[in-house]
C-alpha positions in Angstrom: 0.0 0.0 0.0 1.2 3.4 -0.9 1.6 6.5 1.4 -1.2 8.3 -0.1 -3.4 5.0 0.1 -2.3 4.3 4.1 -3.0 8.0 4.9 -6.8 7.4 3.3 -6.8 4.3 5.4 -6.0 5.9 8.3 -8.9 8.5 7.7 -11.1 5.4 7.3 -10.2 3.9 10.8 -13.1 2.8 11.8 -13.6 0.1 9.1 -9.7 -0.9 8.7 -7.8 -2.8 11.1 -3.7 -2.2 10.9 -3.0 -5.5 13.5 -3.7 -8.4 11.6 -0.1 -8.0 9.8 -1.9 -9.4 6.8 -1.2 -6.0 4.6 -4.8 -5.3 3.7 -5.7 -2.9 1.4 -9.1 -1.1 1.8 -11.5 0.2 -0.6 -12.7 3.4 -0.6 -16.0 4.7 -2.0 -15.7 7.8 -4.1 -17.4 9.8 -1.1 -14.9 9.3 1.3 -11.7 10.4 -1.3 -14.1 13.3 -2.0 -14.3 14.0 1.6 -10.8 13.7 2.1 -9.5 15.7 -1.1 -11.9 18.5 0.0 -10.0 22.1 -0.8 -7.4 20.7 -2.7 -6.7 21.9 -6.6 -8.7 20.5 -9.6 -5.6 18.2 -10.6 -4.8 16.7 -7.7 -8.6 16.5 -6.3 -9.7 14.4 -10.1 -6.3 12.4 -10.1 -6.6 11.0 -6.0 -10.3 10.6 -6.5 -9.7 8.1 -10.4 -6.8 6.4 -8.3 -8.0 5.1 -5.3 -11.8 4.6 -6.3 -11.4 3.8 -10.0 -14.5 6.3 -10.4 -14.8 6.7 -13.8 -16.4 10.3 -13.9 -13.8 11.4 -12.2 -11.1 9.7 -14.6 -12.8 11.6 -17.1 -12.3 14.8 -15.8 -9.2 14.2 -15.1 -8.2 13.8 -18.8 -10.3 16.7 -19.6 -7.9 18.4 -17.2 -4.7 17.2 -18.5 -6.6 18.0 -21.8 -6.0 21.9 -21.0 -2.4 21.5 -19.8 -1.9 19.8 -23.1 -3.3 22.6 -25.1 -1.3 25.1 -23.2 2.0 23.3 -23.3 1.3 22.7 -26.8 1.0 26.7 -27.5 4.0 27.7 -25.3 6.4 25.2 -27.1 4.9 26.2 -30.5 4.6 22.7 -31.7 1.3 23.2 -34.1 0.6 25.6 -36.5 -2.1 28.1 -35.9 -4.9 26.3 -37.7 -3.8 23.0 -35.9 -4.0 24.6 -32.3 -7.5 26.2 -33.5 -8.1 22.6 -34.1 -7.1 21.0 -30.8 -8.7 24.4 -28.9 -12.0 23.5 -30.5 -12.2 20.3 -29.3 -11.0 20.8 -25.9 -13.6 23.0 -25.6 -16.2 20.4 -26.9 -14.6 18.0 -24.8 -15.5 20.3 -21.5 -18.7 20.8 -22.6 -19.1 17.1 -23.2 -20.2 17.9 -26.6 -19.2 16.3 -30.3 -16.5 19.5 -31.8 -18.6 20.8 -35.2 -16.0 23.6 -36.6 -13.0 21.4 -37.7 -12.6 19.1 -40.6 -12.5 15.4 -40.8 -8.5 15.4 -40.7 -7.9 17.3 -38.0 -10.4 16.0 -35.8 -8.3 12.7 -36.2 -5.0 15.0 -34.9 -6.4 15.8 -32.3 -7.9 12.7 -30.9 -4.4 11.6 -31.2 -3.7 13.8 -28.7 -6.4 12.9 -26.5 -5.2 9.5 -26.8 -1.7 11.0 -25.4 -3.7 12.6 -22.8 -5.2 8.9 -21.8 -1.7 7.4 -22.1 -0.5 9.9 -19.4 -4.0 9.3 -17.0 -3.3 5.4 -17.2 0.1 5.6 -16.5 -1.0 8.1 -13.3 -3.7 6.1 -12.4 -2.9 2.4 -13.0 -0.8 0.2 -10.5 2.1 -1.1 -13.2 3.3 -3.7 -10.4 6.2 -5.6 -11.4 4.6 -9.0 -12.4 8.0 -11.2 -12.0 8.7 -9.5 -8.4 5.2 -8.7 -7.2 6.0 -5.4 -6.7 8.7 -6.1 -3.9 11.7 -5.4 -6.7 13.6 -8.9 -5.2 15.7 -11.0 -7.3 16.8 -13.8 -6.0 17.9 -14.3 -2.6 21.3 -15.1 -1.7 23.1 -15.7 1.4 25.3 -12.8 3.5 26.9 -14.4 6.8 24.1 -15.8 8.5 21.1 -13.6 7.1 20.0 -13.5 3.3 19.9 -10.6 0.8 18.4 -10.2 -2.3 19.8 -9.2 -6.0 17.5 -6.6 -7.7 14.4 -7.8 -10.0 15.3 -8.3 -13.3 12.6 -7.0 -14.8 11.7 -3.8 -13.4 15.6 -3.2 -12.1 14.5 -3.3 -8.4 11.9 -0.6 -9.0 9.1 -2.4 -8.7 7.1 -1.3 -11.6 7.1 -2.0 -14.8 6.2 1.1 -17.3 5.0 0.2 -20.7 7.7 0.6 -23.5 7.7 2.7 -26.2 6.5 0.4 -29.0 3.2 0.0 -27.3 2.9 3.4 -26.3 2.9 4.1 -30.2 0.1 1.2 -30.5 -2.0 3.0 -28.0 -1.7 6.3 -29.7 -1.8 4.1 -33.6 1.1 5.7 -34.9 4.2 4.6 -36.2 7.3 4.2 -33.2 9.8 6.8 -34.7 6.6 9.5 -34.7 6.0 8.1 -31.3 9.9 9.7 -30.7 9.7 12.2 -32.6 6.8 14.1 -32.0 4.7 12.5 -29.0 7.1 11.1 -26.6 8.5 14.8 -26.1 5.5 16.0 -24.9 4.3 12.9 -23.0 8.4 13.6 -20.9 7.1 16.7 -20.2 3.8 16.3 -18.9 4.0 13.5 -17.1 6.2 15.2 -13.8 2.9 17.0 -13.7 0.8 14.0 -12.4 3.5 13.4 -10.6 3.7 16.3 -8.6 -0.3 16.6 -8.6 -0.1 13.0 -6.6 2.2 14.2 -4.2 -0.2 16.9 -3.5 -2.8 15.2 -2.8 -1.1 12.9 -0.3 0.6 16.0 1.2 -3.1 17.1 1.8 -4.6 13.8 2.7 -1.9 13.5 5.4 -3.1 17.1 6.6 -6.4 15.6 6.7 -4.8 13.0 8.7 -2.9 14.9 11.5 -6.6 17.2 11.6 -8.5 14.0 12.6 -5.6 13.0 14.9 -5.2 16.1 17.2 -9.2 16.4 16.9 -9.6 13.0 18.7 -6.5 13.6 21.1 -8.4 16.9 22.3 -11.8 14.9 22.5 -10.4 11.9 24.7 -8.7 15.0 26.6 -11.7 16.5 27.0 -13.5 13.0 28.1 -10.8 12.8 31.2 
C-alpha cells in the first residue's frame, strides 16, 4: 500500500484494522476520497479521486484536465501551427462541454484525438498500479546468502523498482502511430507532462496527510476532554 493509500486508510479507521499483519488494502467509496481531497486543486482532487476509487467520472475529468495542460503546453512550445492549435482548442472546448467538436474538418479531428489518446496514455500511467509482475512489486531478485542472514539481488525485470512502465513500441500502438513519430513528436511532450501527475499525486497525499494529522489532534483533544 502506498503512502497516499495508508494515509486514506487511516482516515477510514473505523472500518480498517492495521494489527492483523496481513497487509490489507481497503477500498474506498468515491465519497470518502471526496471527503478527504476537499479544498485541494482540480488536478490533484480528479487524479486521487480516479486512483484510489477507480471512479470513472472522475477519470474523465481528469483527462479533460490534463486535456487543458496539453493545449497550453502545446502553444508555449509552438509545436502546431495556428490552424492545428485552433483545431485541438475547438475540441478541448467540446470535450468540456461534453459535446461532439462541429467547426474542424475530418483530418484534423483525427490529430487531435491523437492527442487525447496522449492525454489517456498519461492518466493510465498516473492512475494504473504497473506492479512488477515477475517481483510482485517487492523489486527482489533472487535471494542469496550474507553471513548468516539472506539478501536479495535486484528484480530483473523492473531493475528493483518495482514497476514495470510500458515501452515505447506499445505506447505508439495506443496512440496508432508509427514508433519513430511516437519519438519524434509524442514522446516529447508525453516527458514533459507527465512530472505534472506526478507532482499533482504528491499533492494530494501531502493534503490527505493534513487531513490525517486534523483527525488526529481532533480525537487527542476529545479523549482530553472526556478525562
Amino acid at each position: 500500500m502506498d503512502r497516499a493509500a495508508m494515509a486514506l486508510a487511516k482516515l477510514k479507521v473505523k472500518n480498517i484494522r492495521f494489527d492483523t499483519g496481513l497487509g490489507c488494502k481497503p477500498k474506498f467509496t468515491a465519497e470518502d476520497v471526496a471527503a478527504a481531497l476537499a479544498g485541494t486543486e482540480t488536478g490533484p482532487y480528479y487524479l486521487a479521486l480516479a486512483k484510489y476509487t477507480g471512479d470513472l467520472p472522475a477519470r474523465l475529468a481528469l483527462e479533460t484536465t490534463v486535456m487543458c495542460y496539453l493545449g497550453d503546453h502545446i502553444k508555449n512550445k509552438k509545436l502546431l501551427s495556428d490552424g492545428e492549435y485552433a483545431a485541438l482548442h475547438h475540441y478541448t472546448h467540446c470535450l468540456v462541454r461534453n459535446v461532439e467538436p462541429y467547426r474542424i474538418t475530418d483530418i484534423d479531428r483525427q490529430k487531435c484525438k491523437v492527442w487525447h489518446q496522449l492525454v489517456r496514455l498519461l492518466v493510465d500511467h498516473a492512475v494504473i498500479d504497473h506492479r512488477c509482475p515477475k517481483c510482485n512489486g517487492t523489486g527482489n531478485g533472487k535471494r542469496y546468502p550474507v553471513g548468516r542472514d539472506f539478501a536479495y539481488k535486484p528484480c530483473t525485470r523492473c531493475g528493483g523498482s518495482t514497476r514495470v512502465r510500458p515501452s515505447n513500441r506499445s505506447n505508439a500502438r495506443f496512440l496508432g502511430v508509427t514508433h519513430p513519430t511516437w519519438a519524434e513528436k509524442y514522446e516529447p511532450v508525453y516527458r514533459d507532462l507527465y512530472p505534472m501527475l506526478a507532482i499533482w499525486e504528491q499533492h494530494a497525499f501531502k493534503h490527505l496527510s493534513q487531513q490525517l494529522f486534523s483527525r488526529i489532534d481532533h480525537q487527542i483533544g476529545e479523549a482530553l476532554r472526556a478525562c
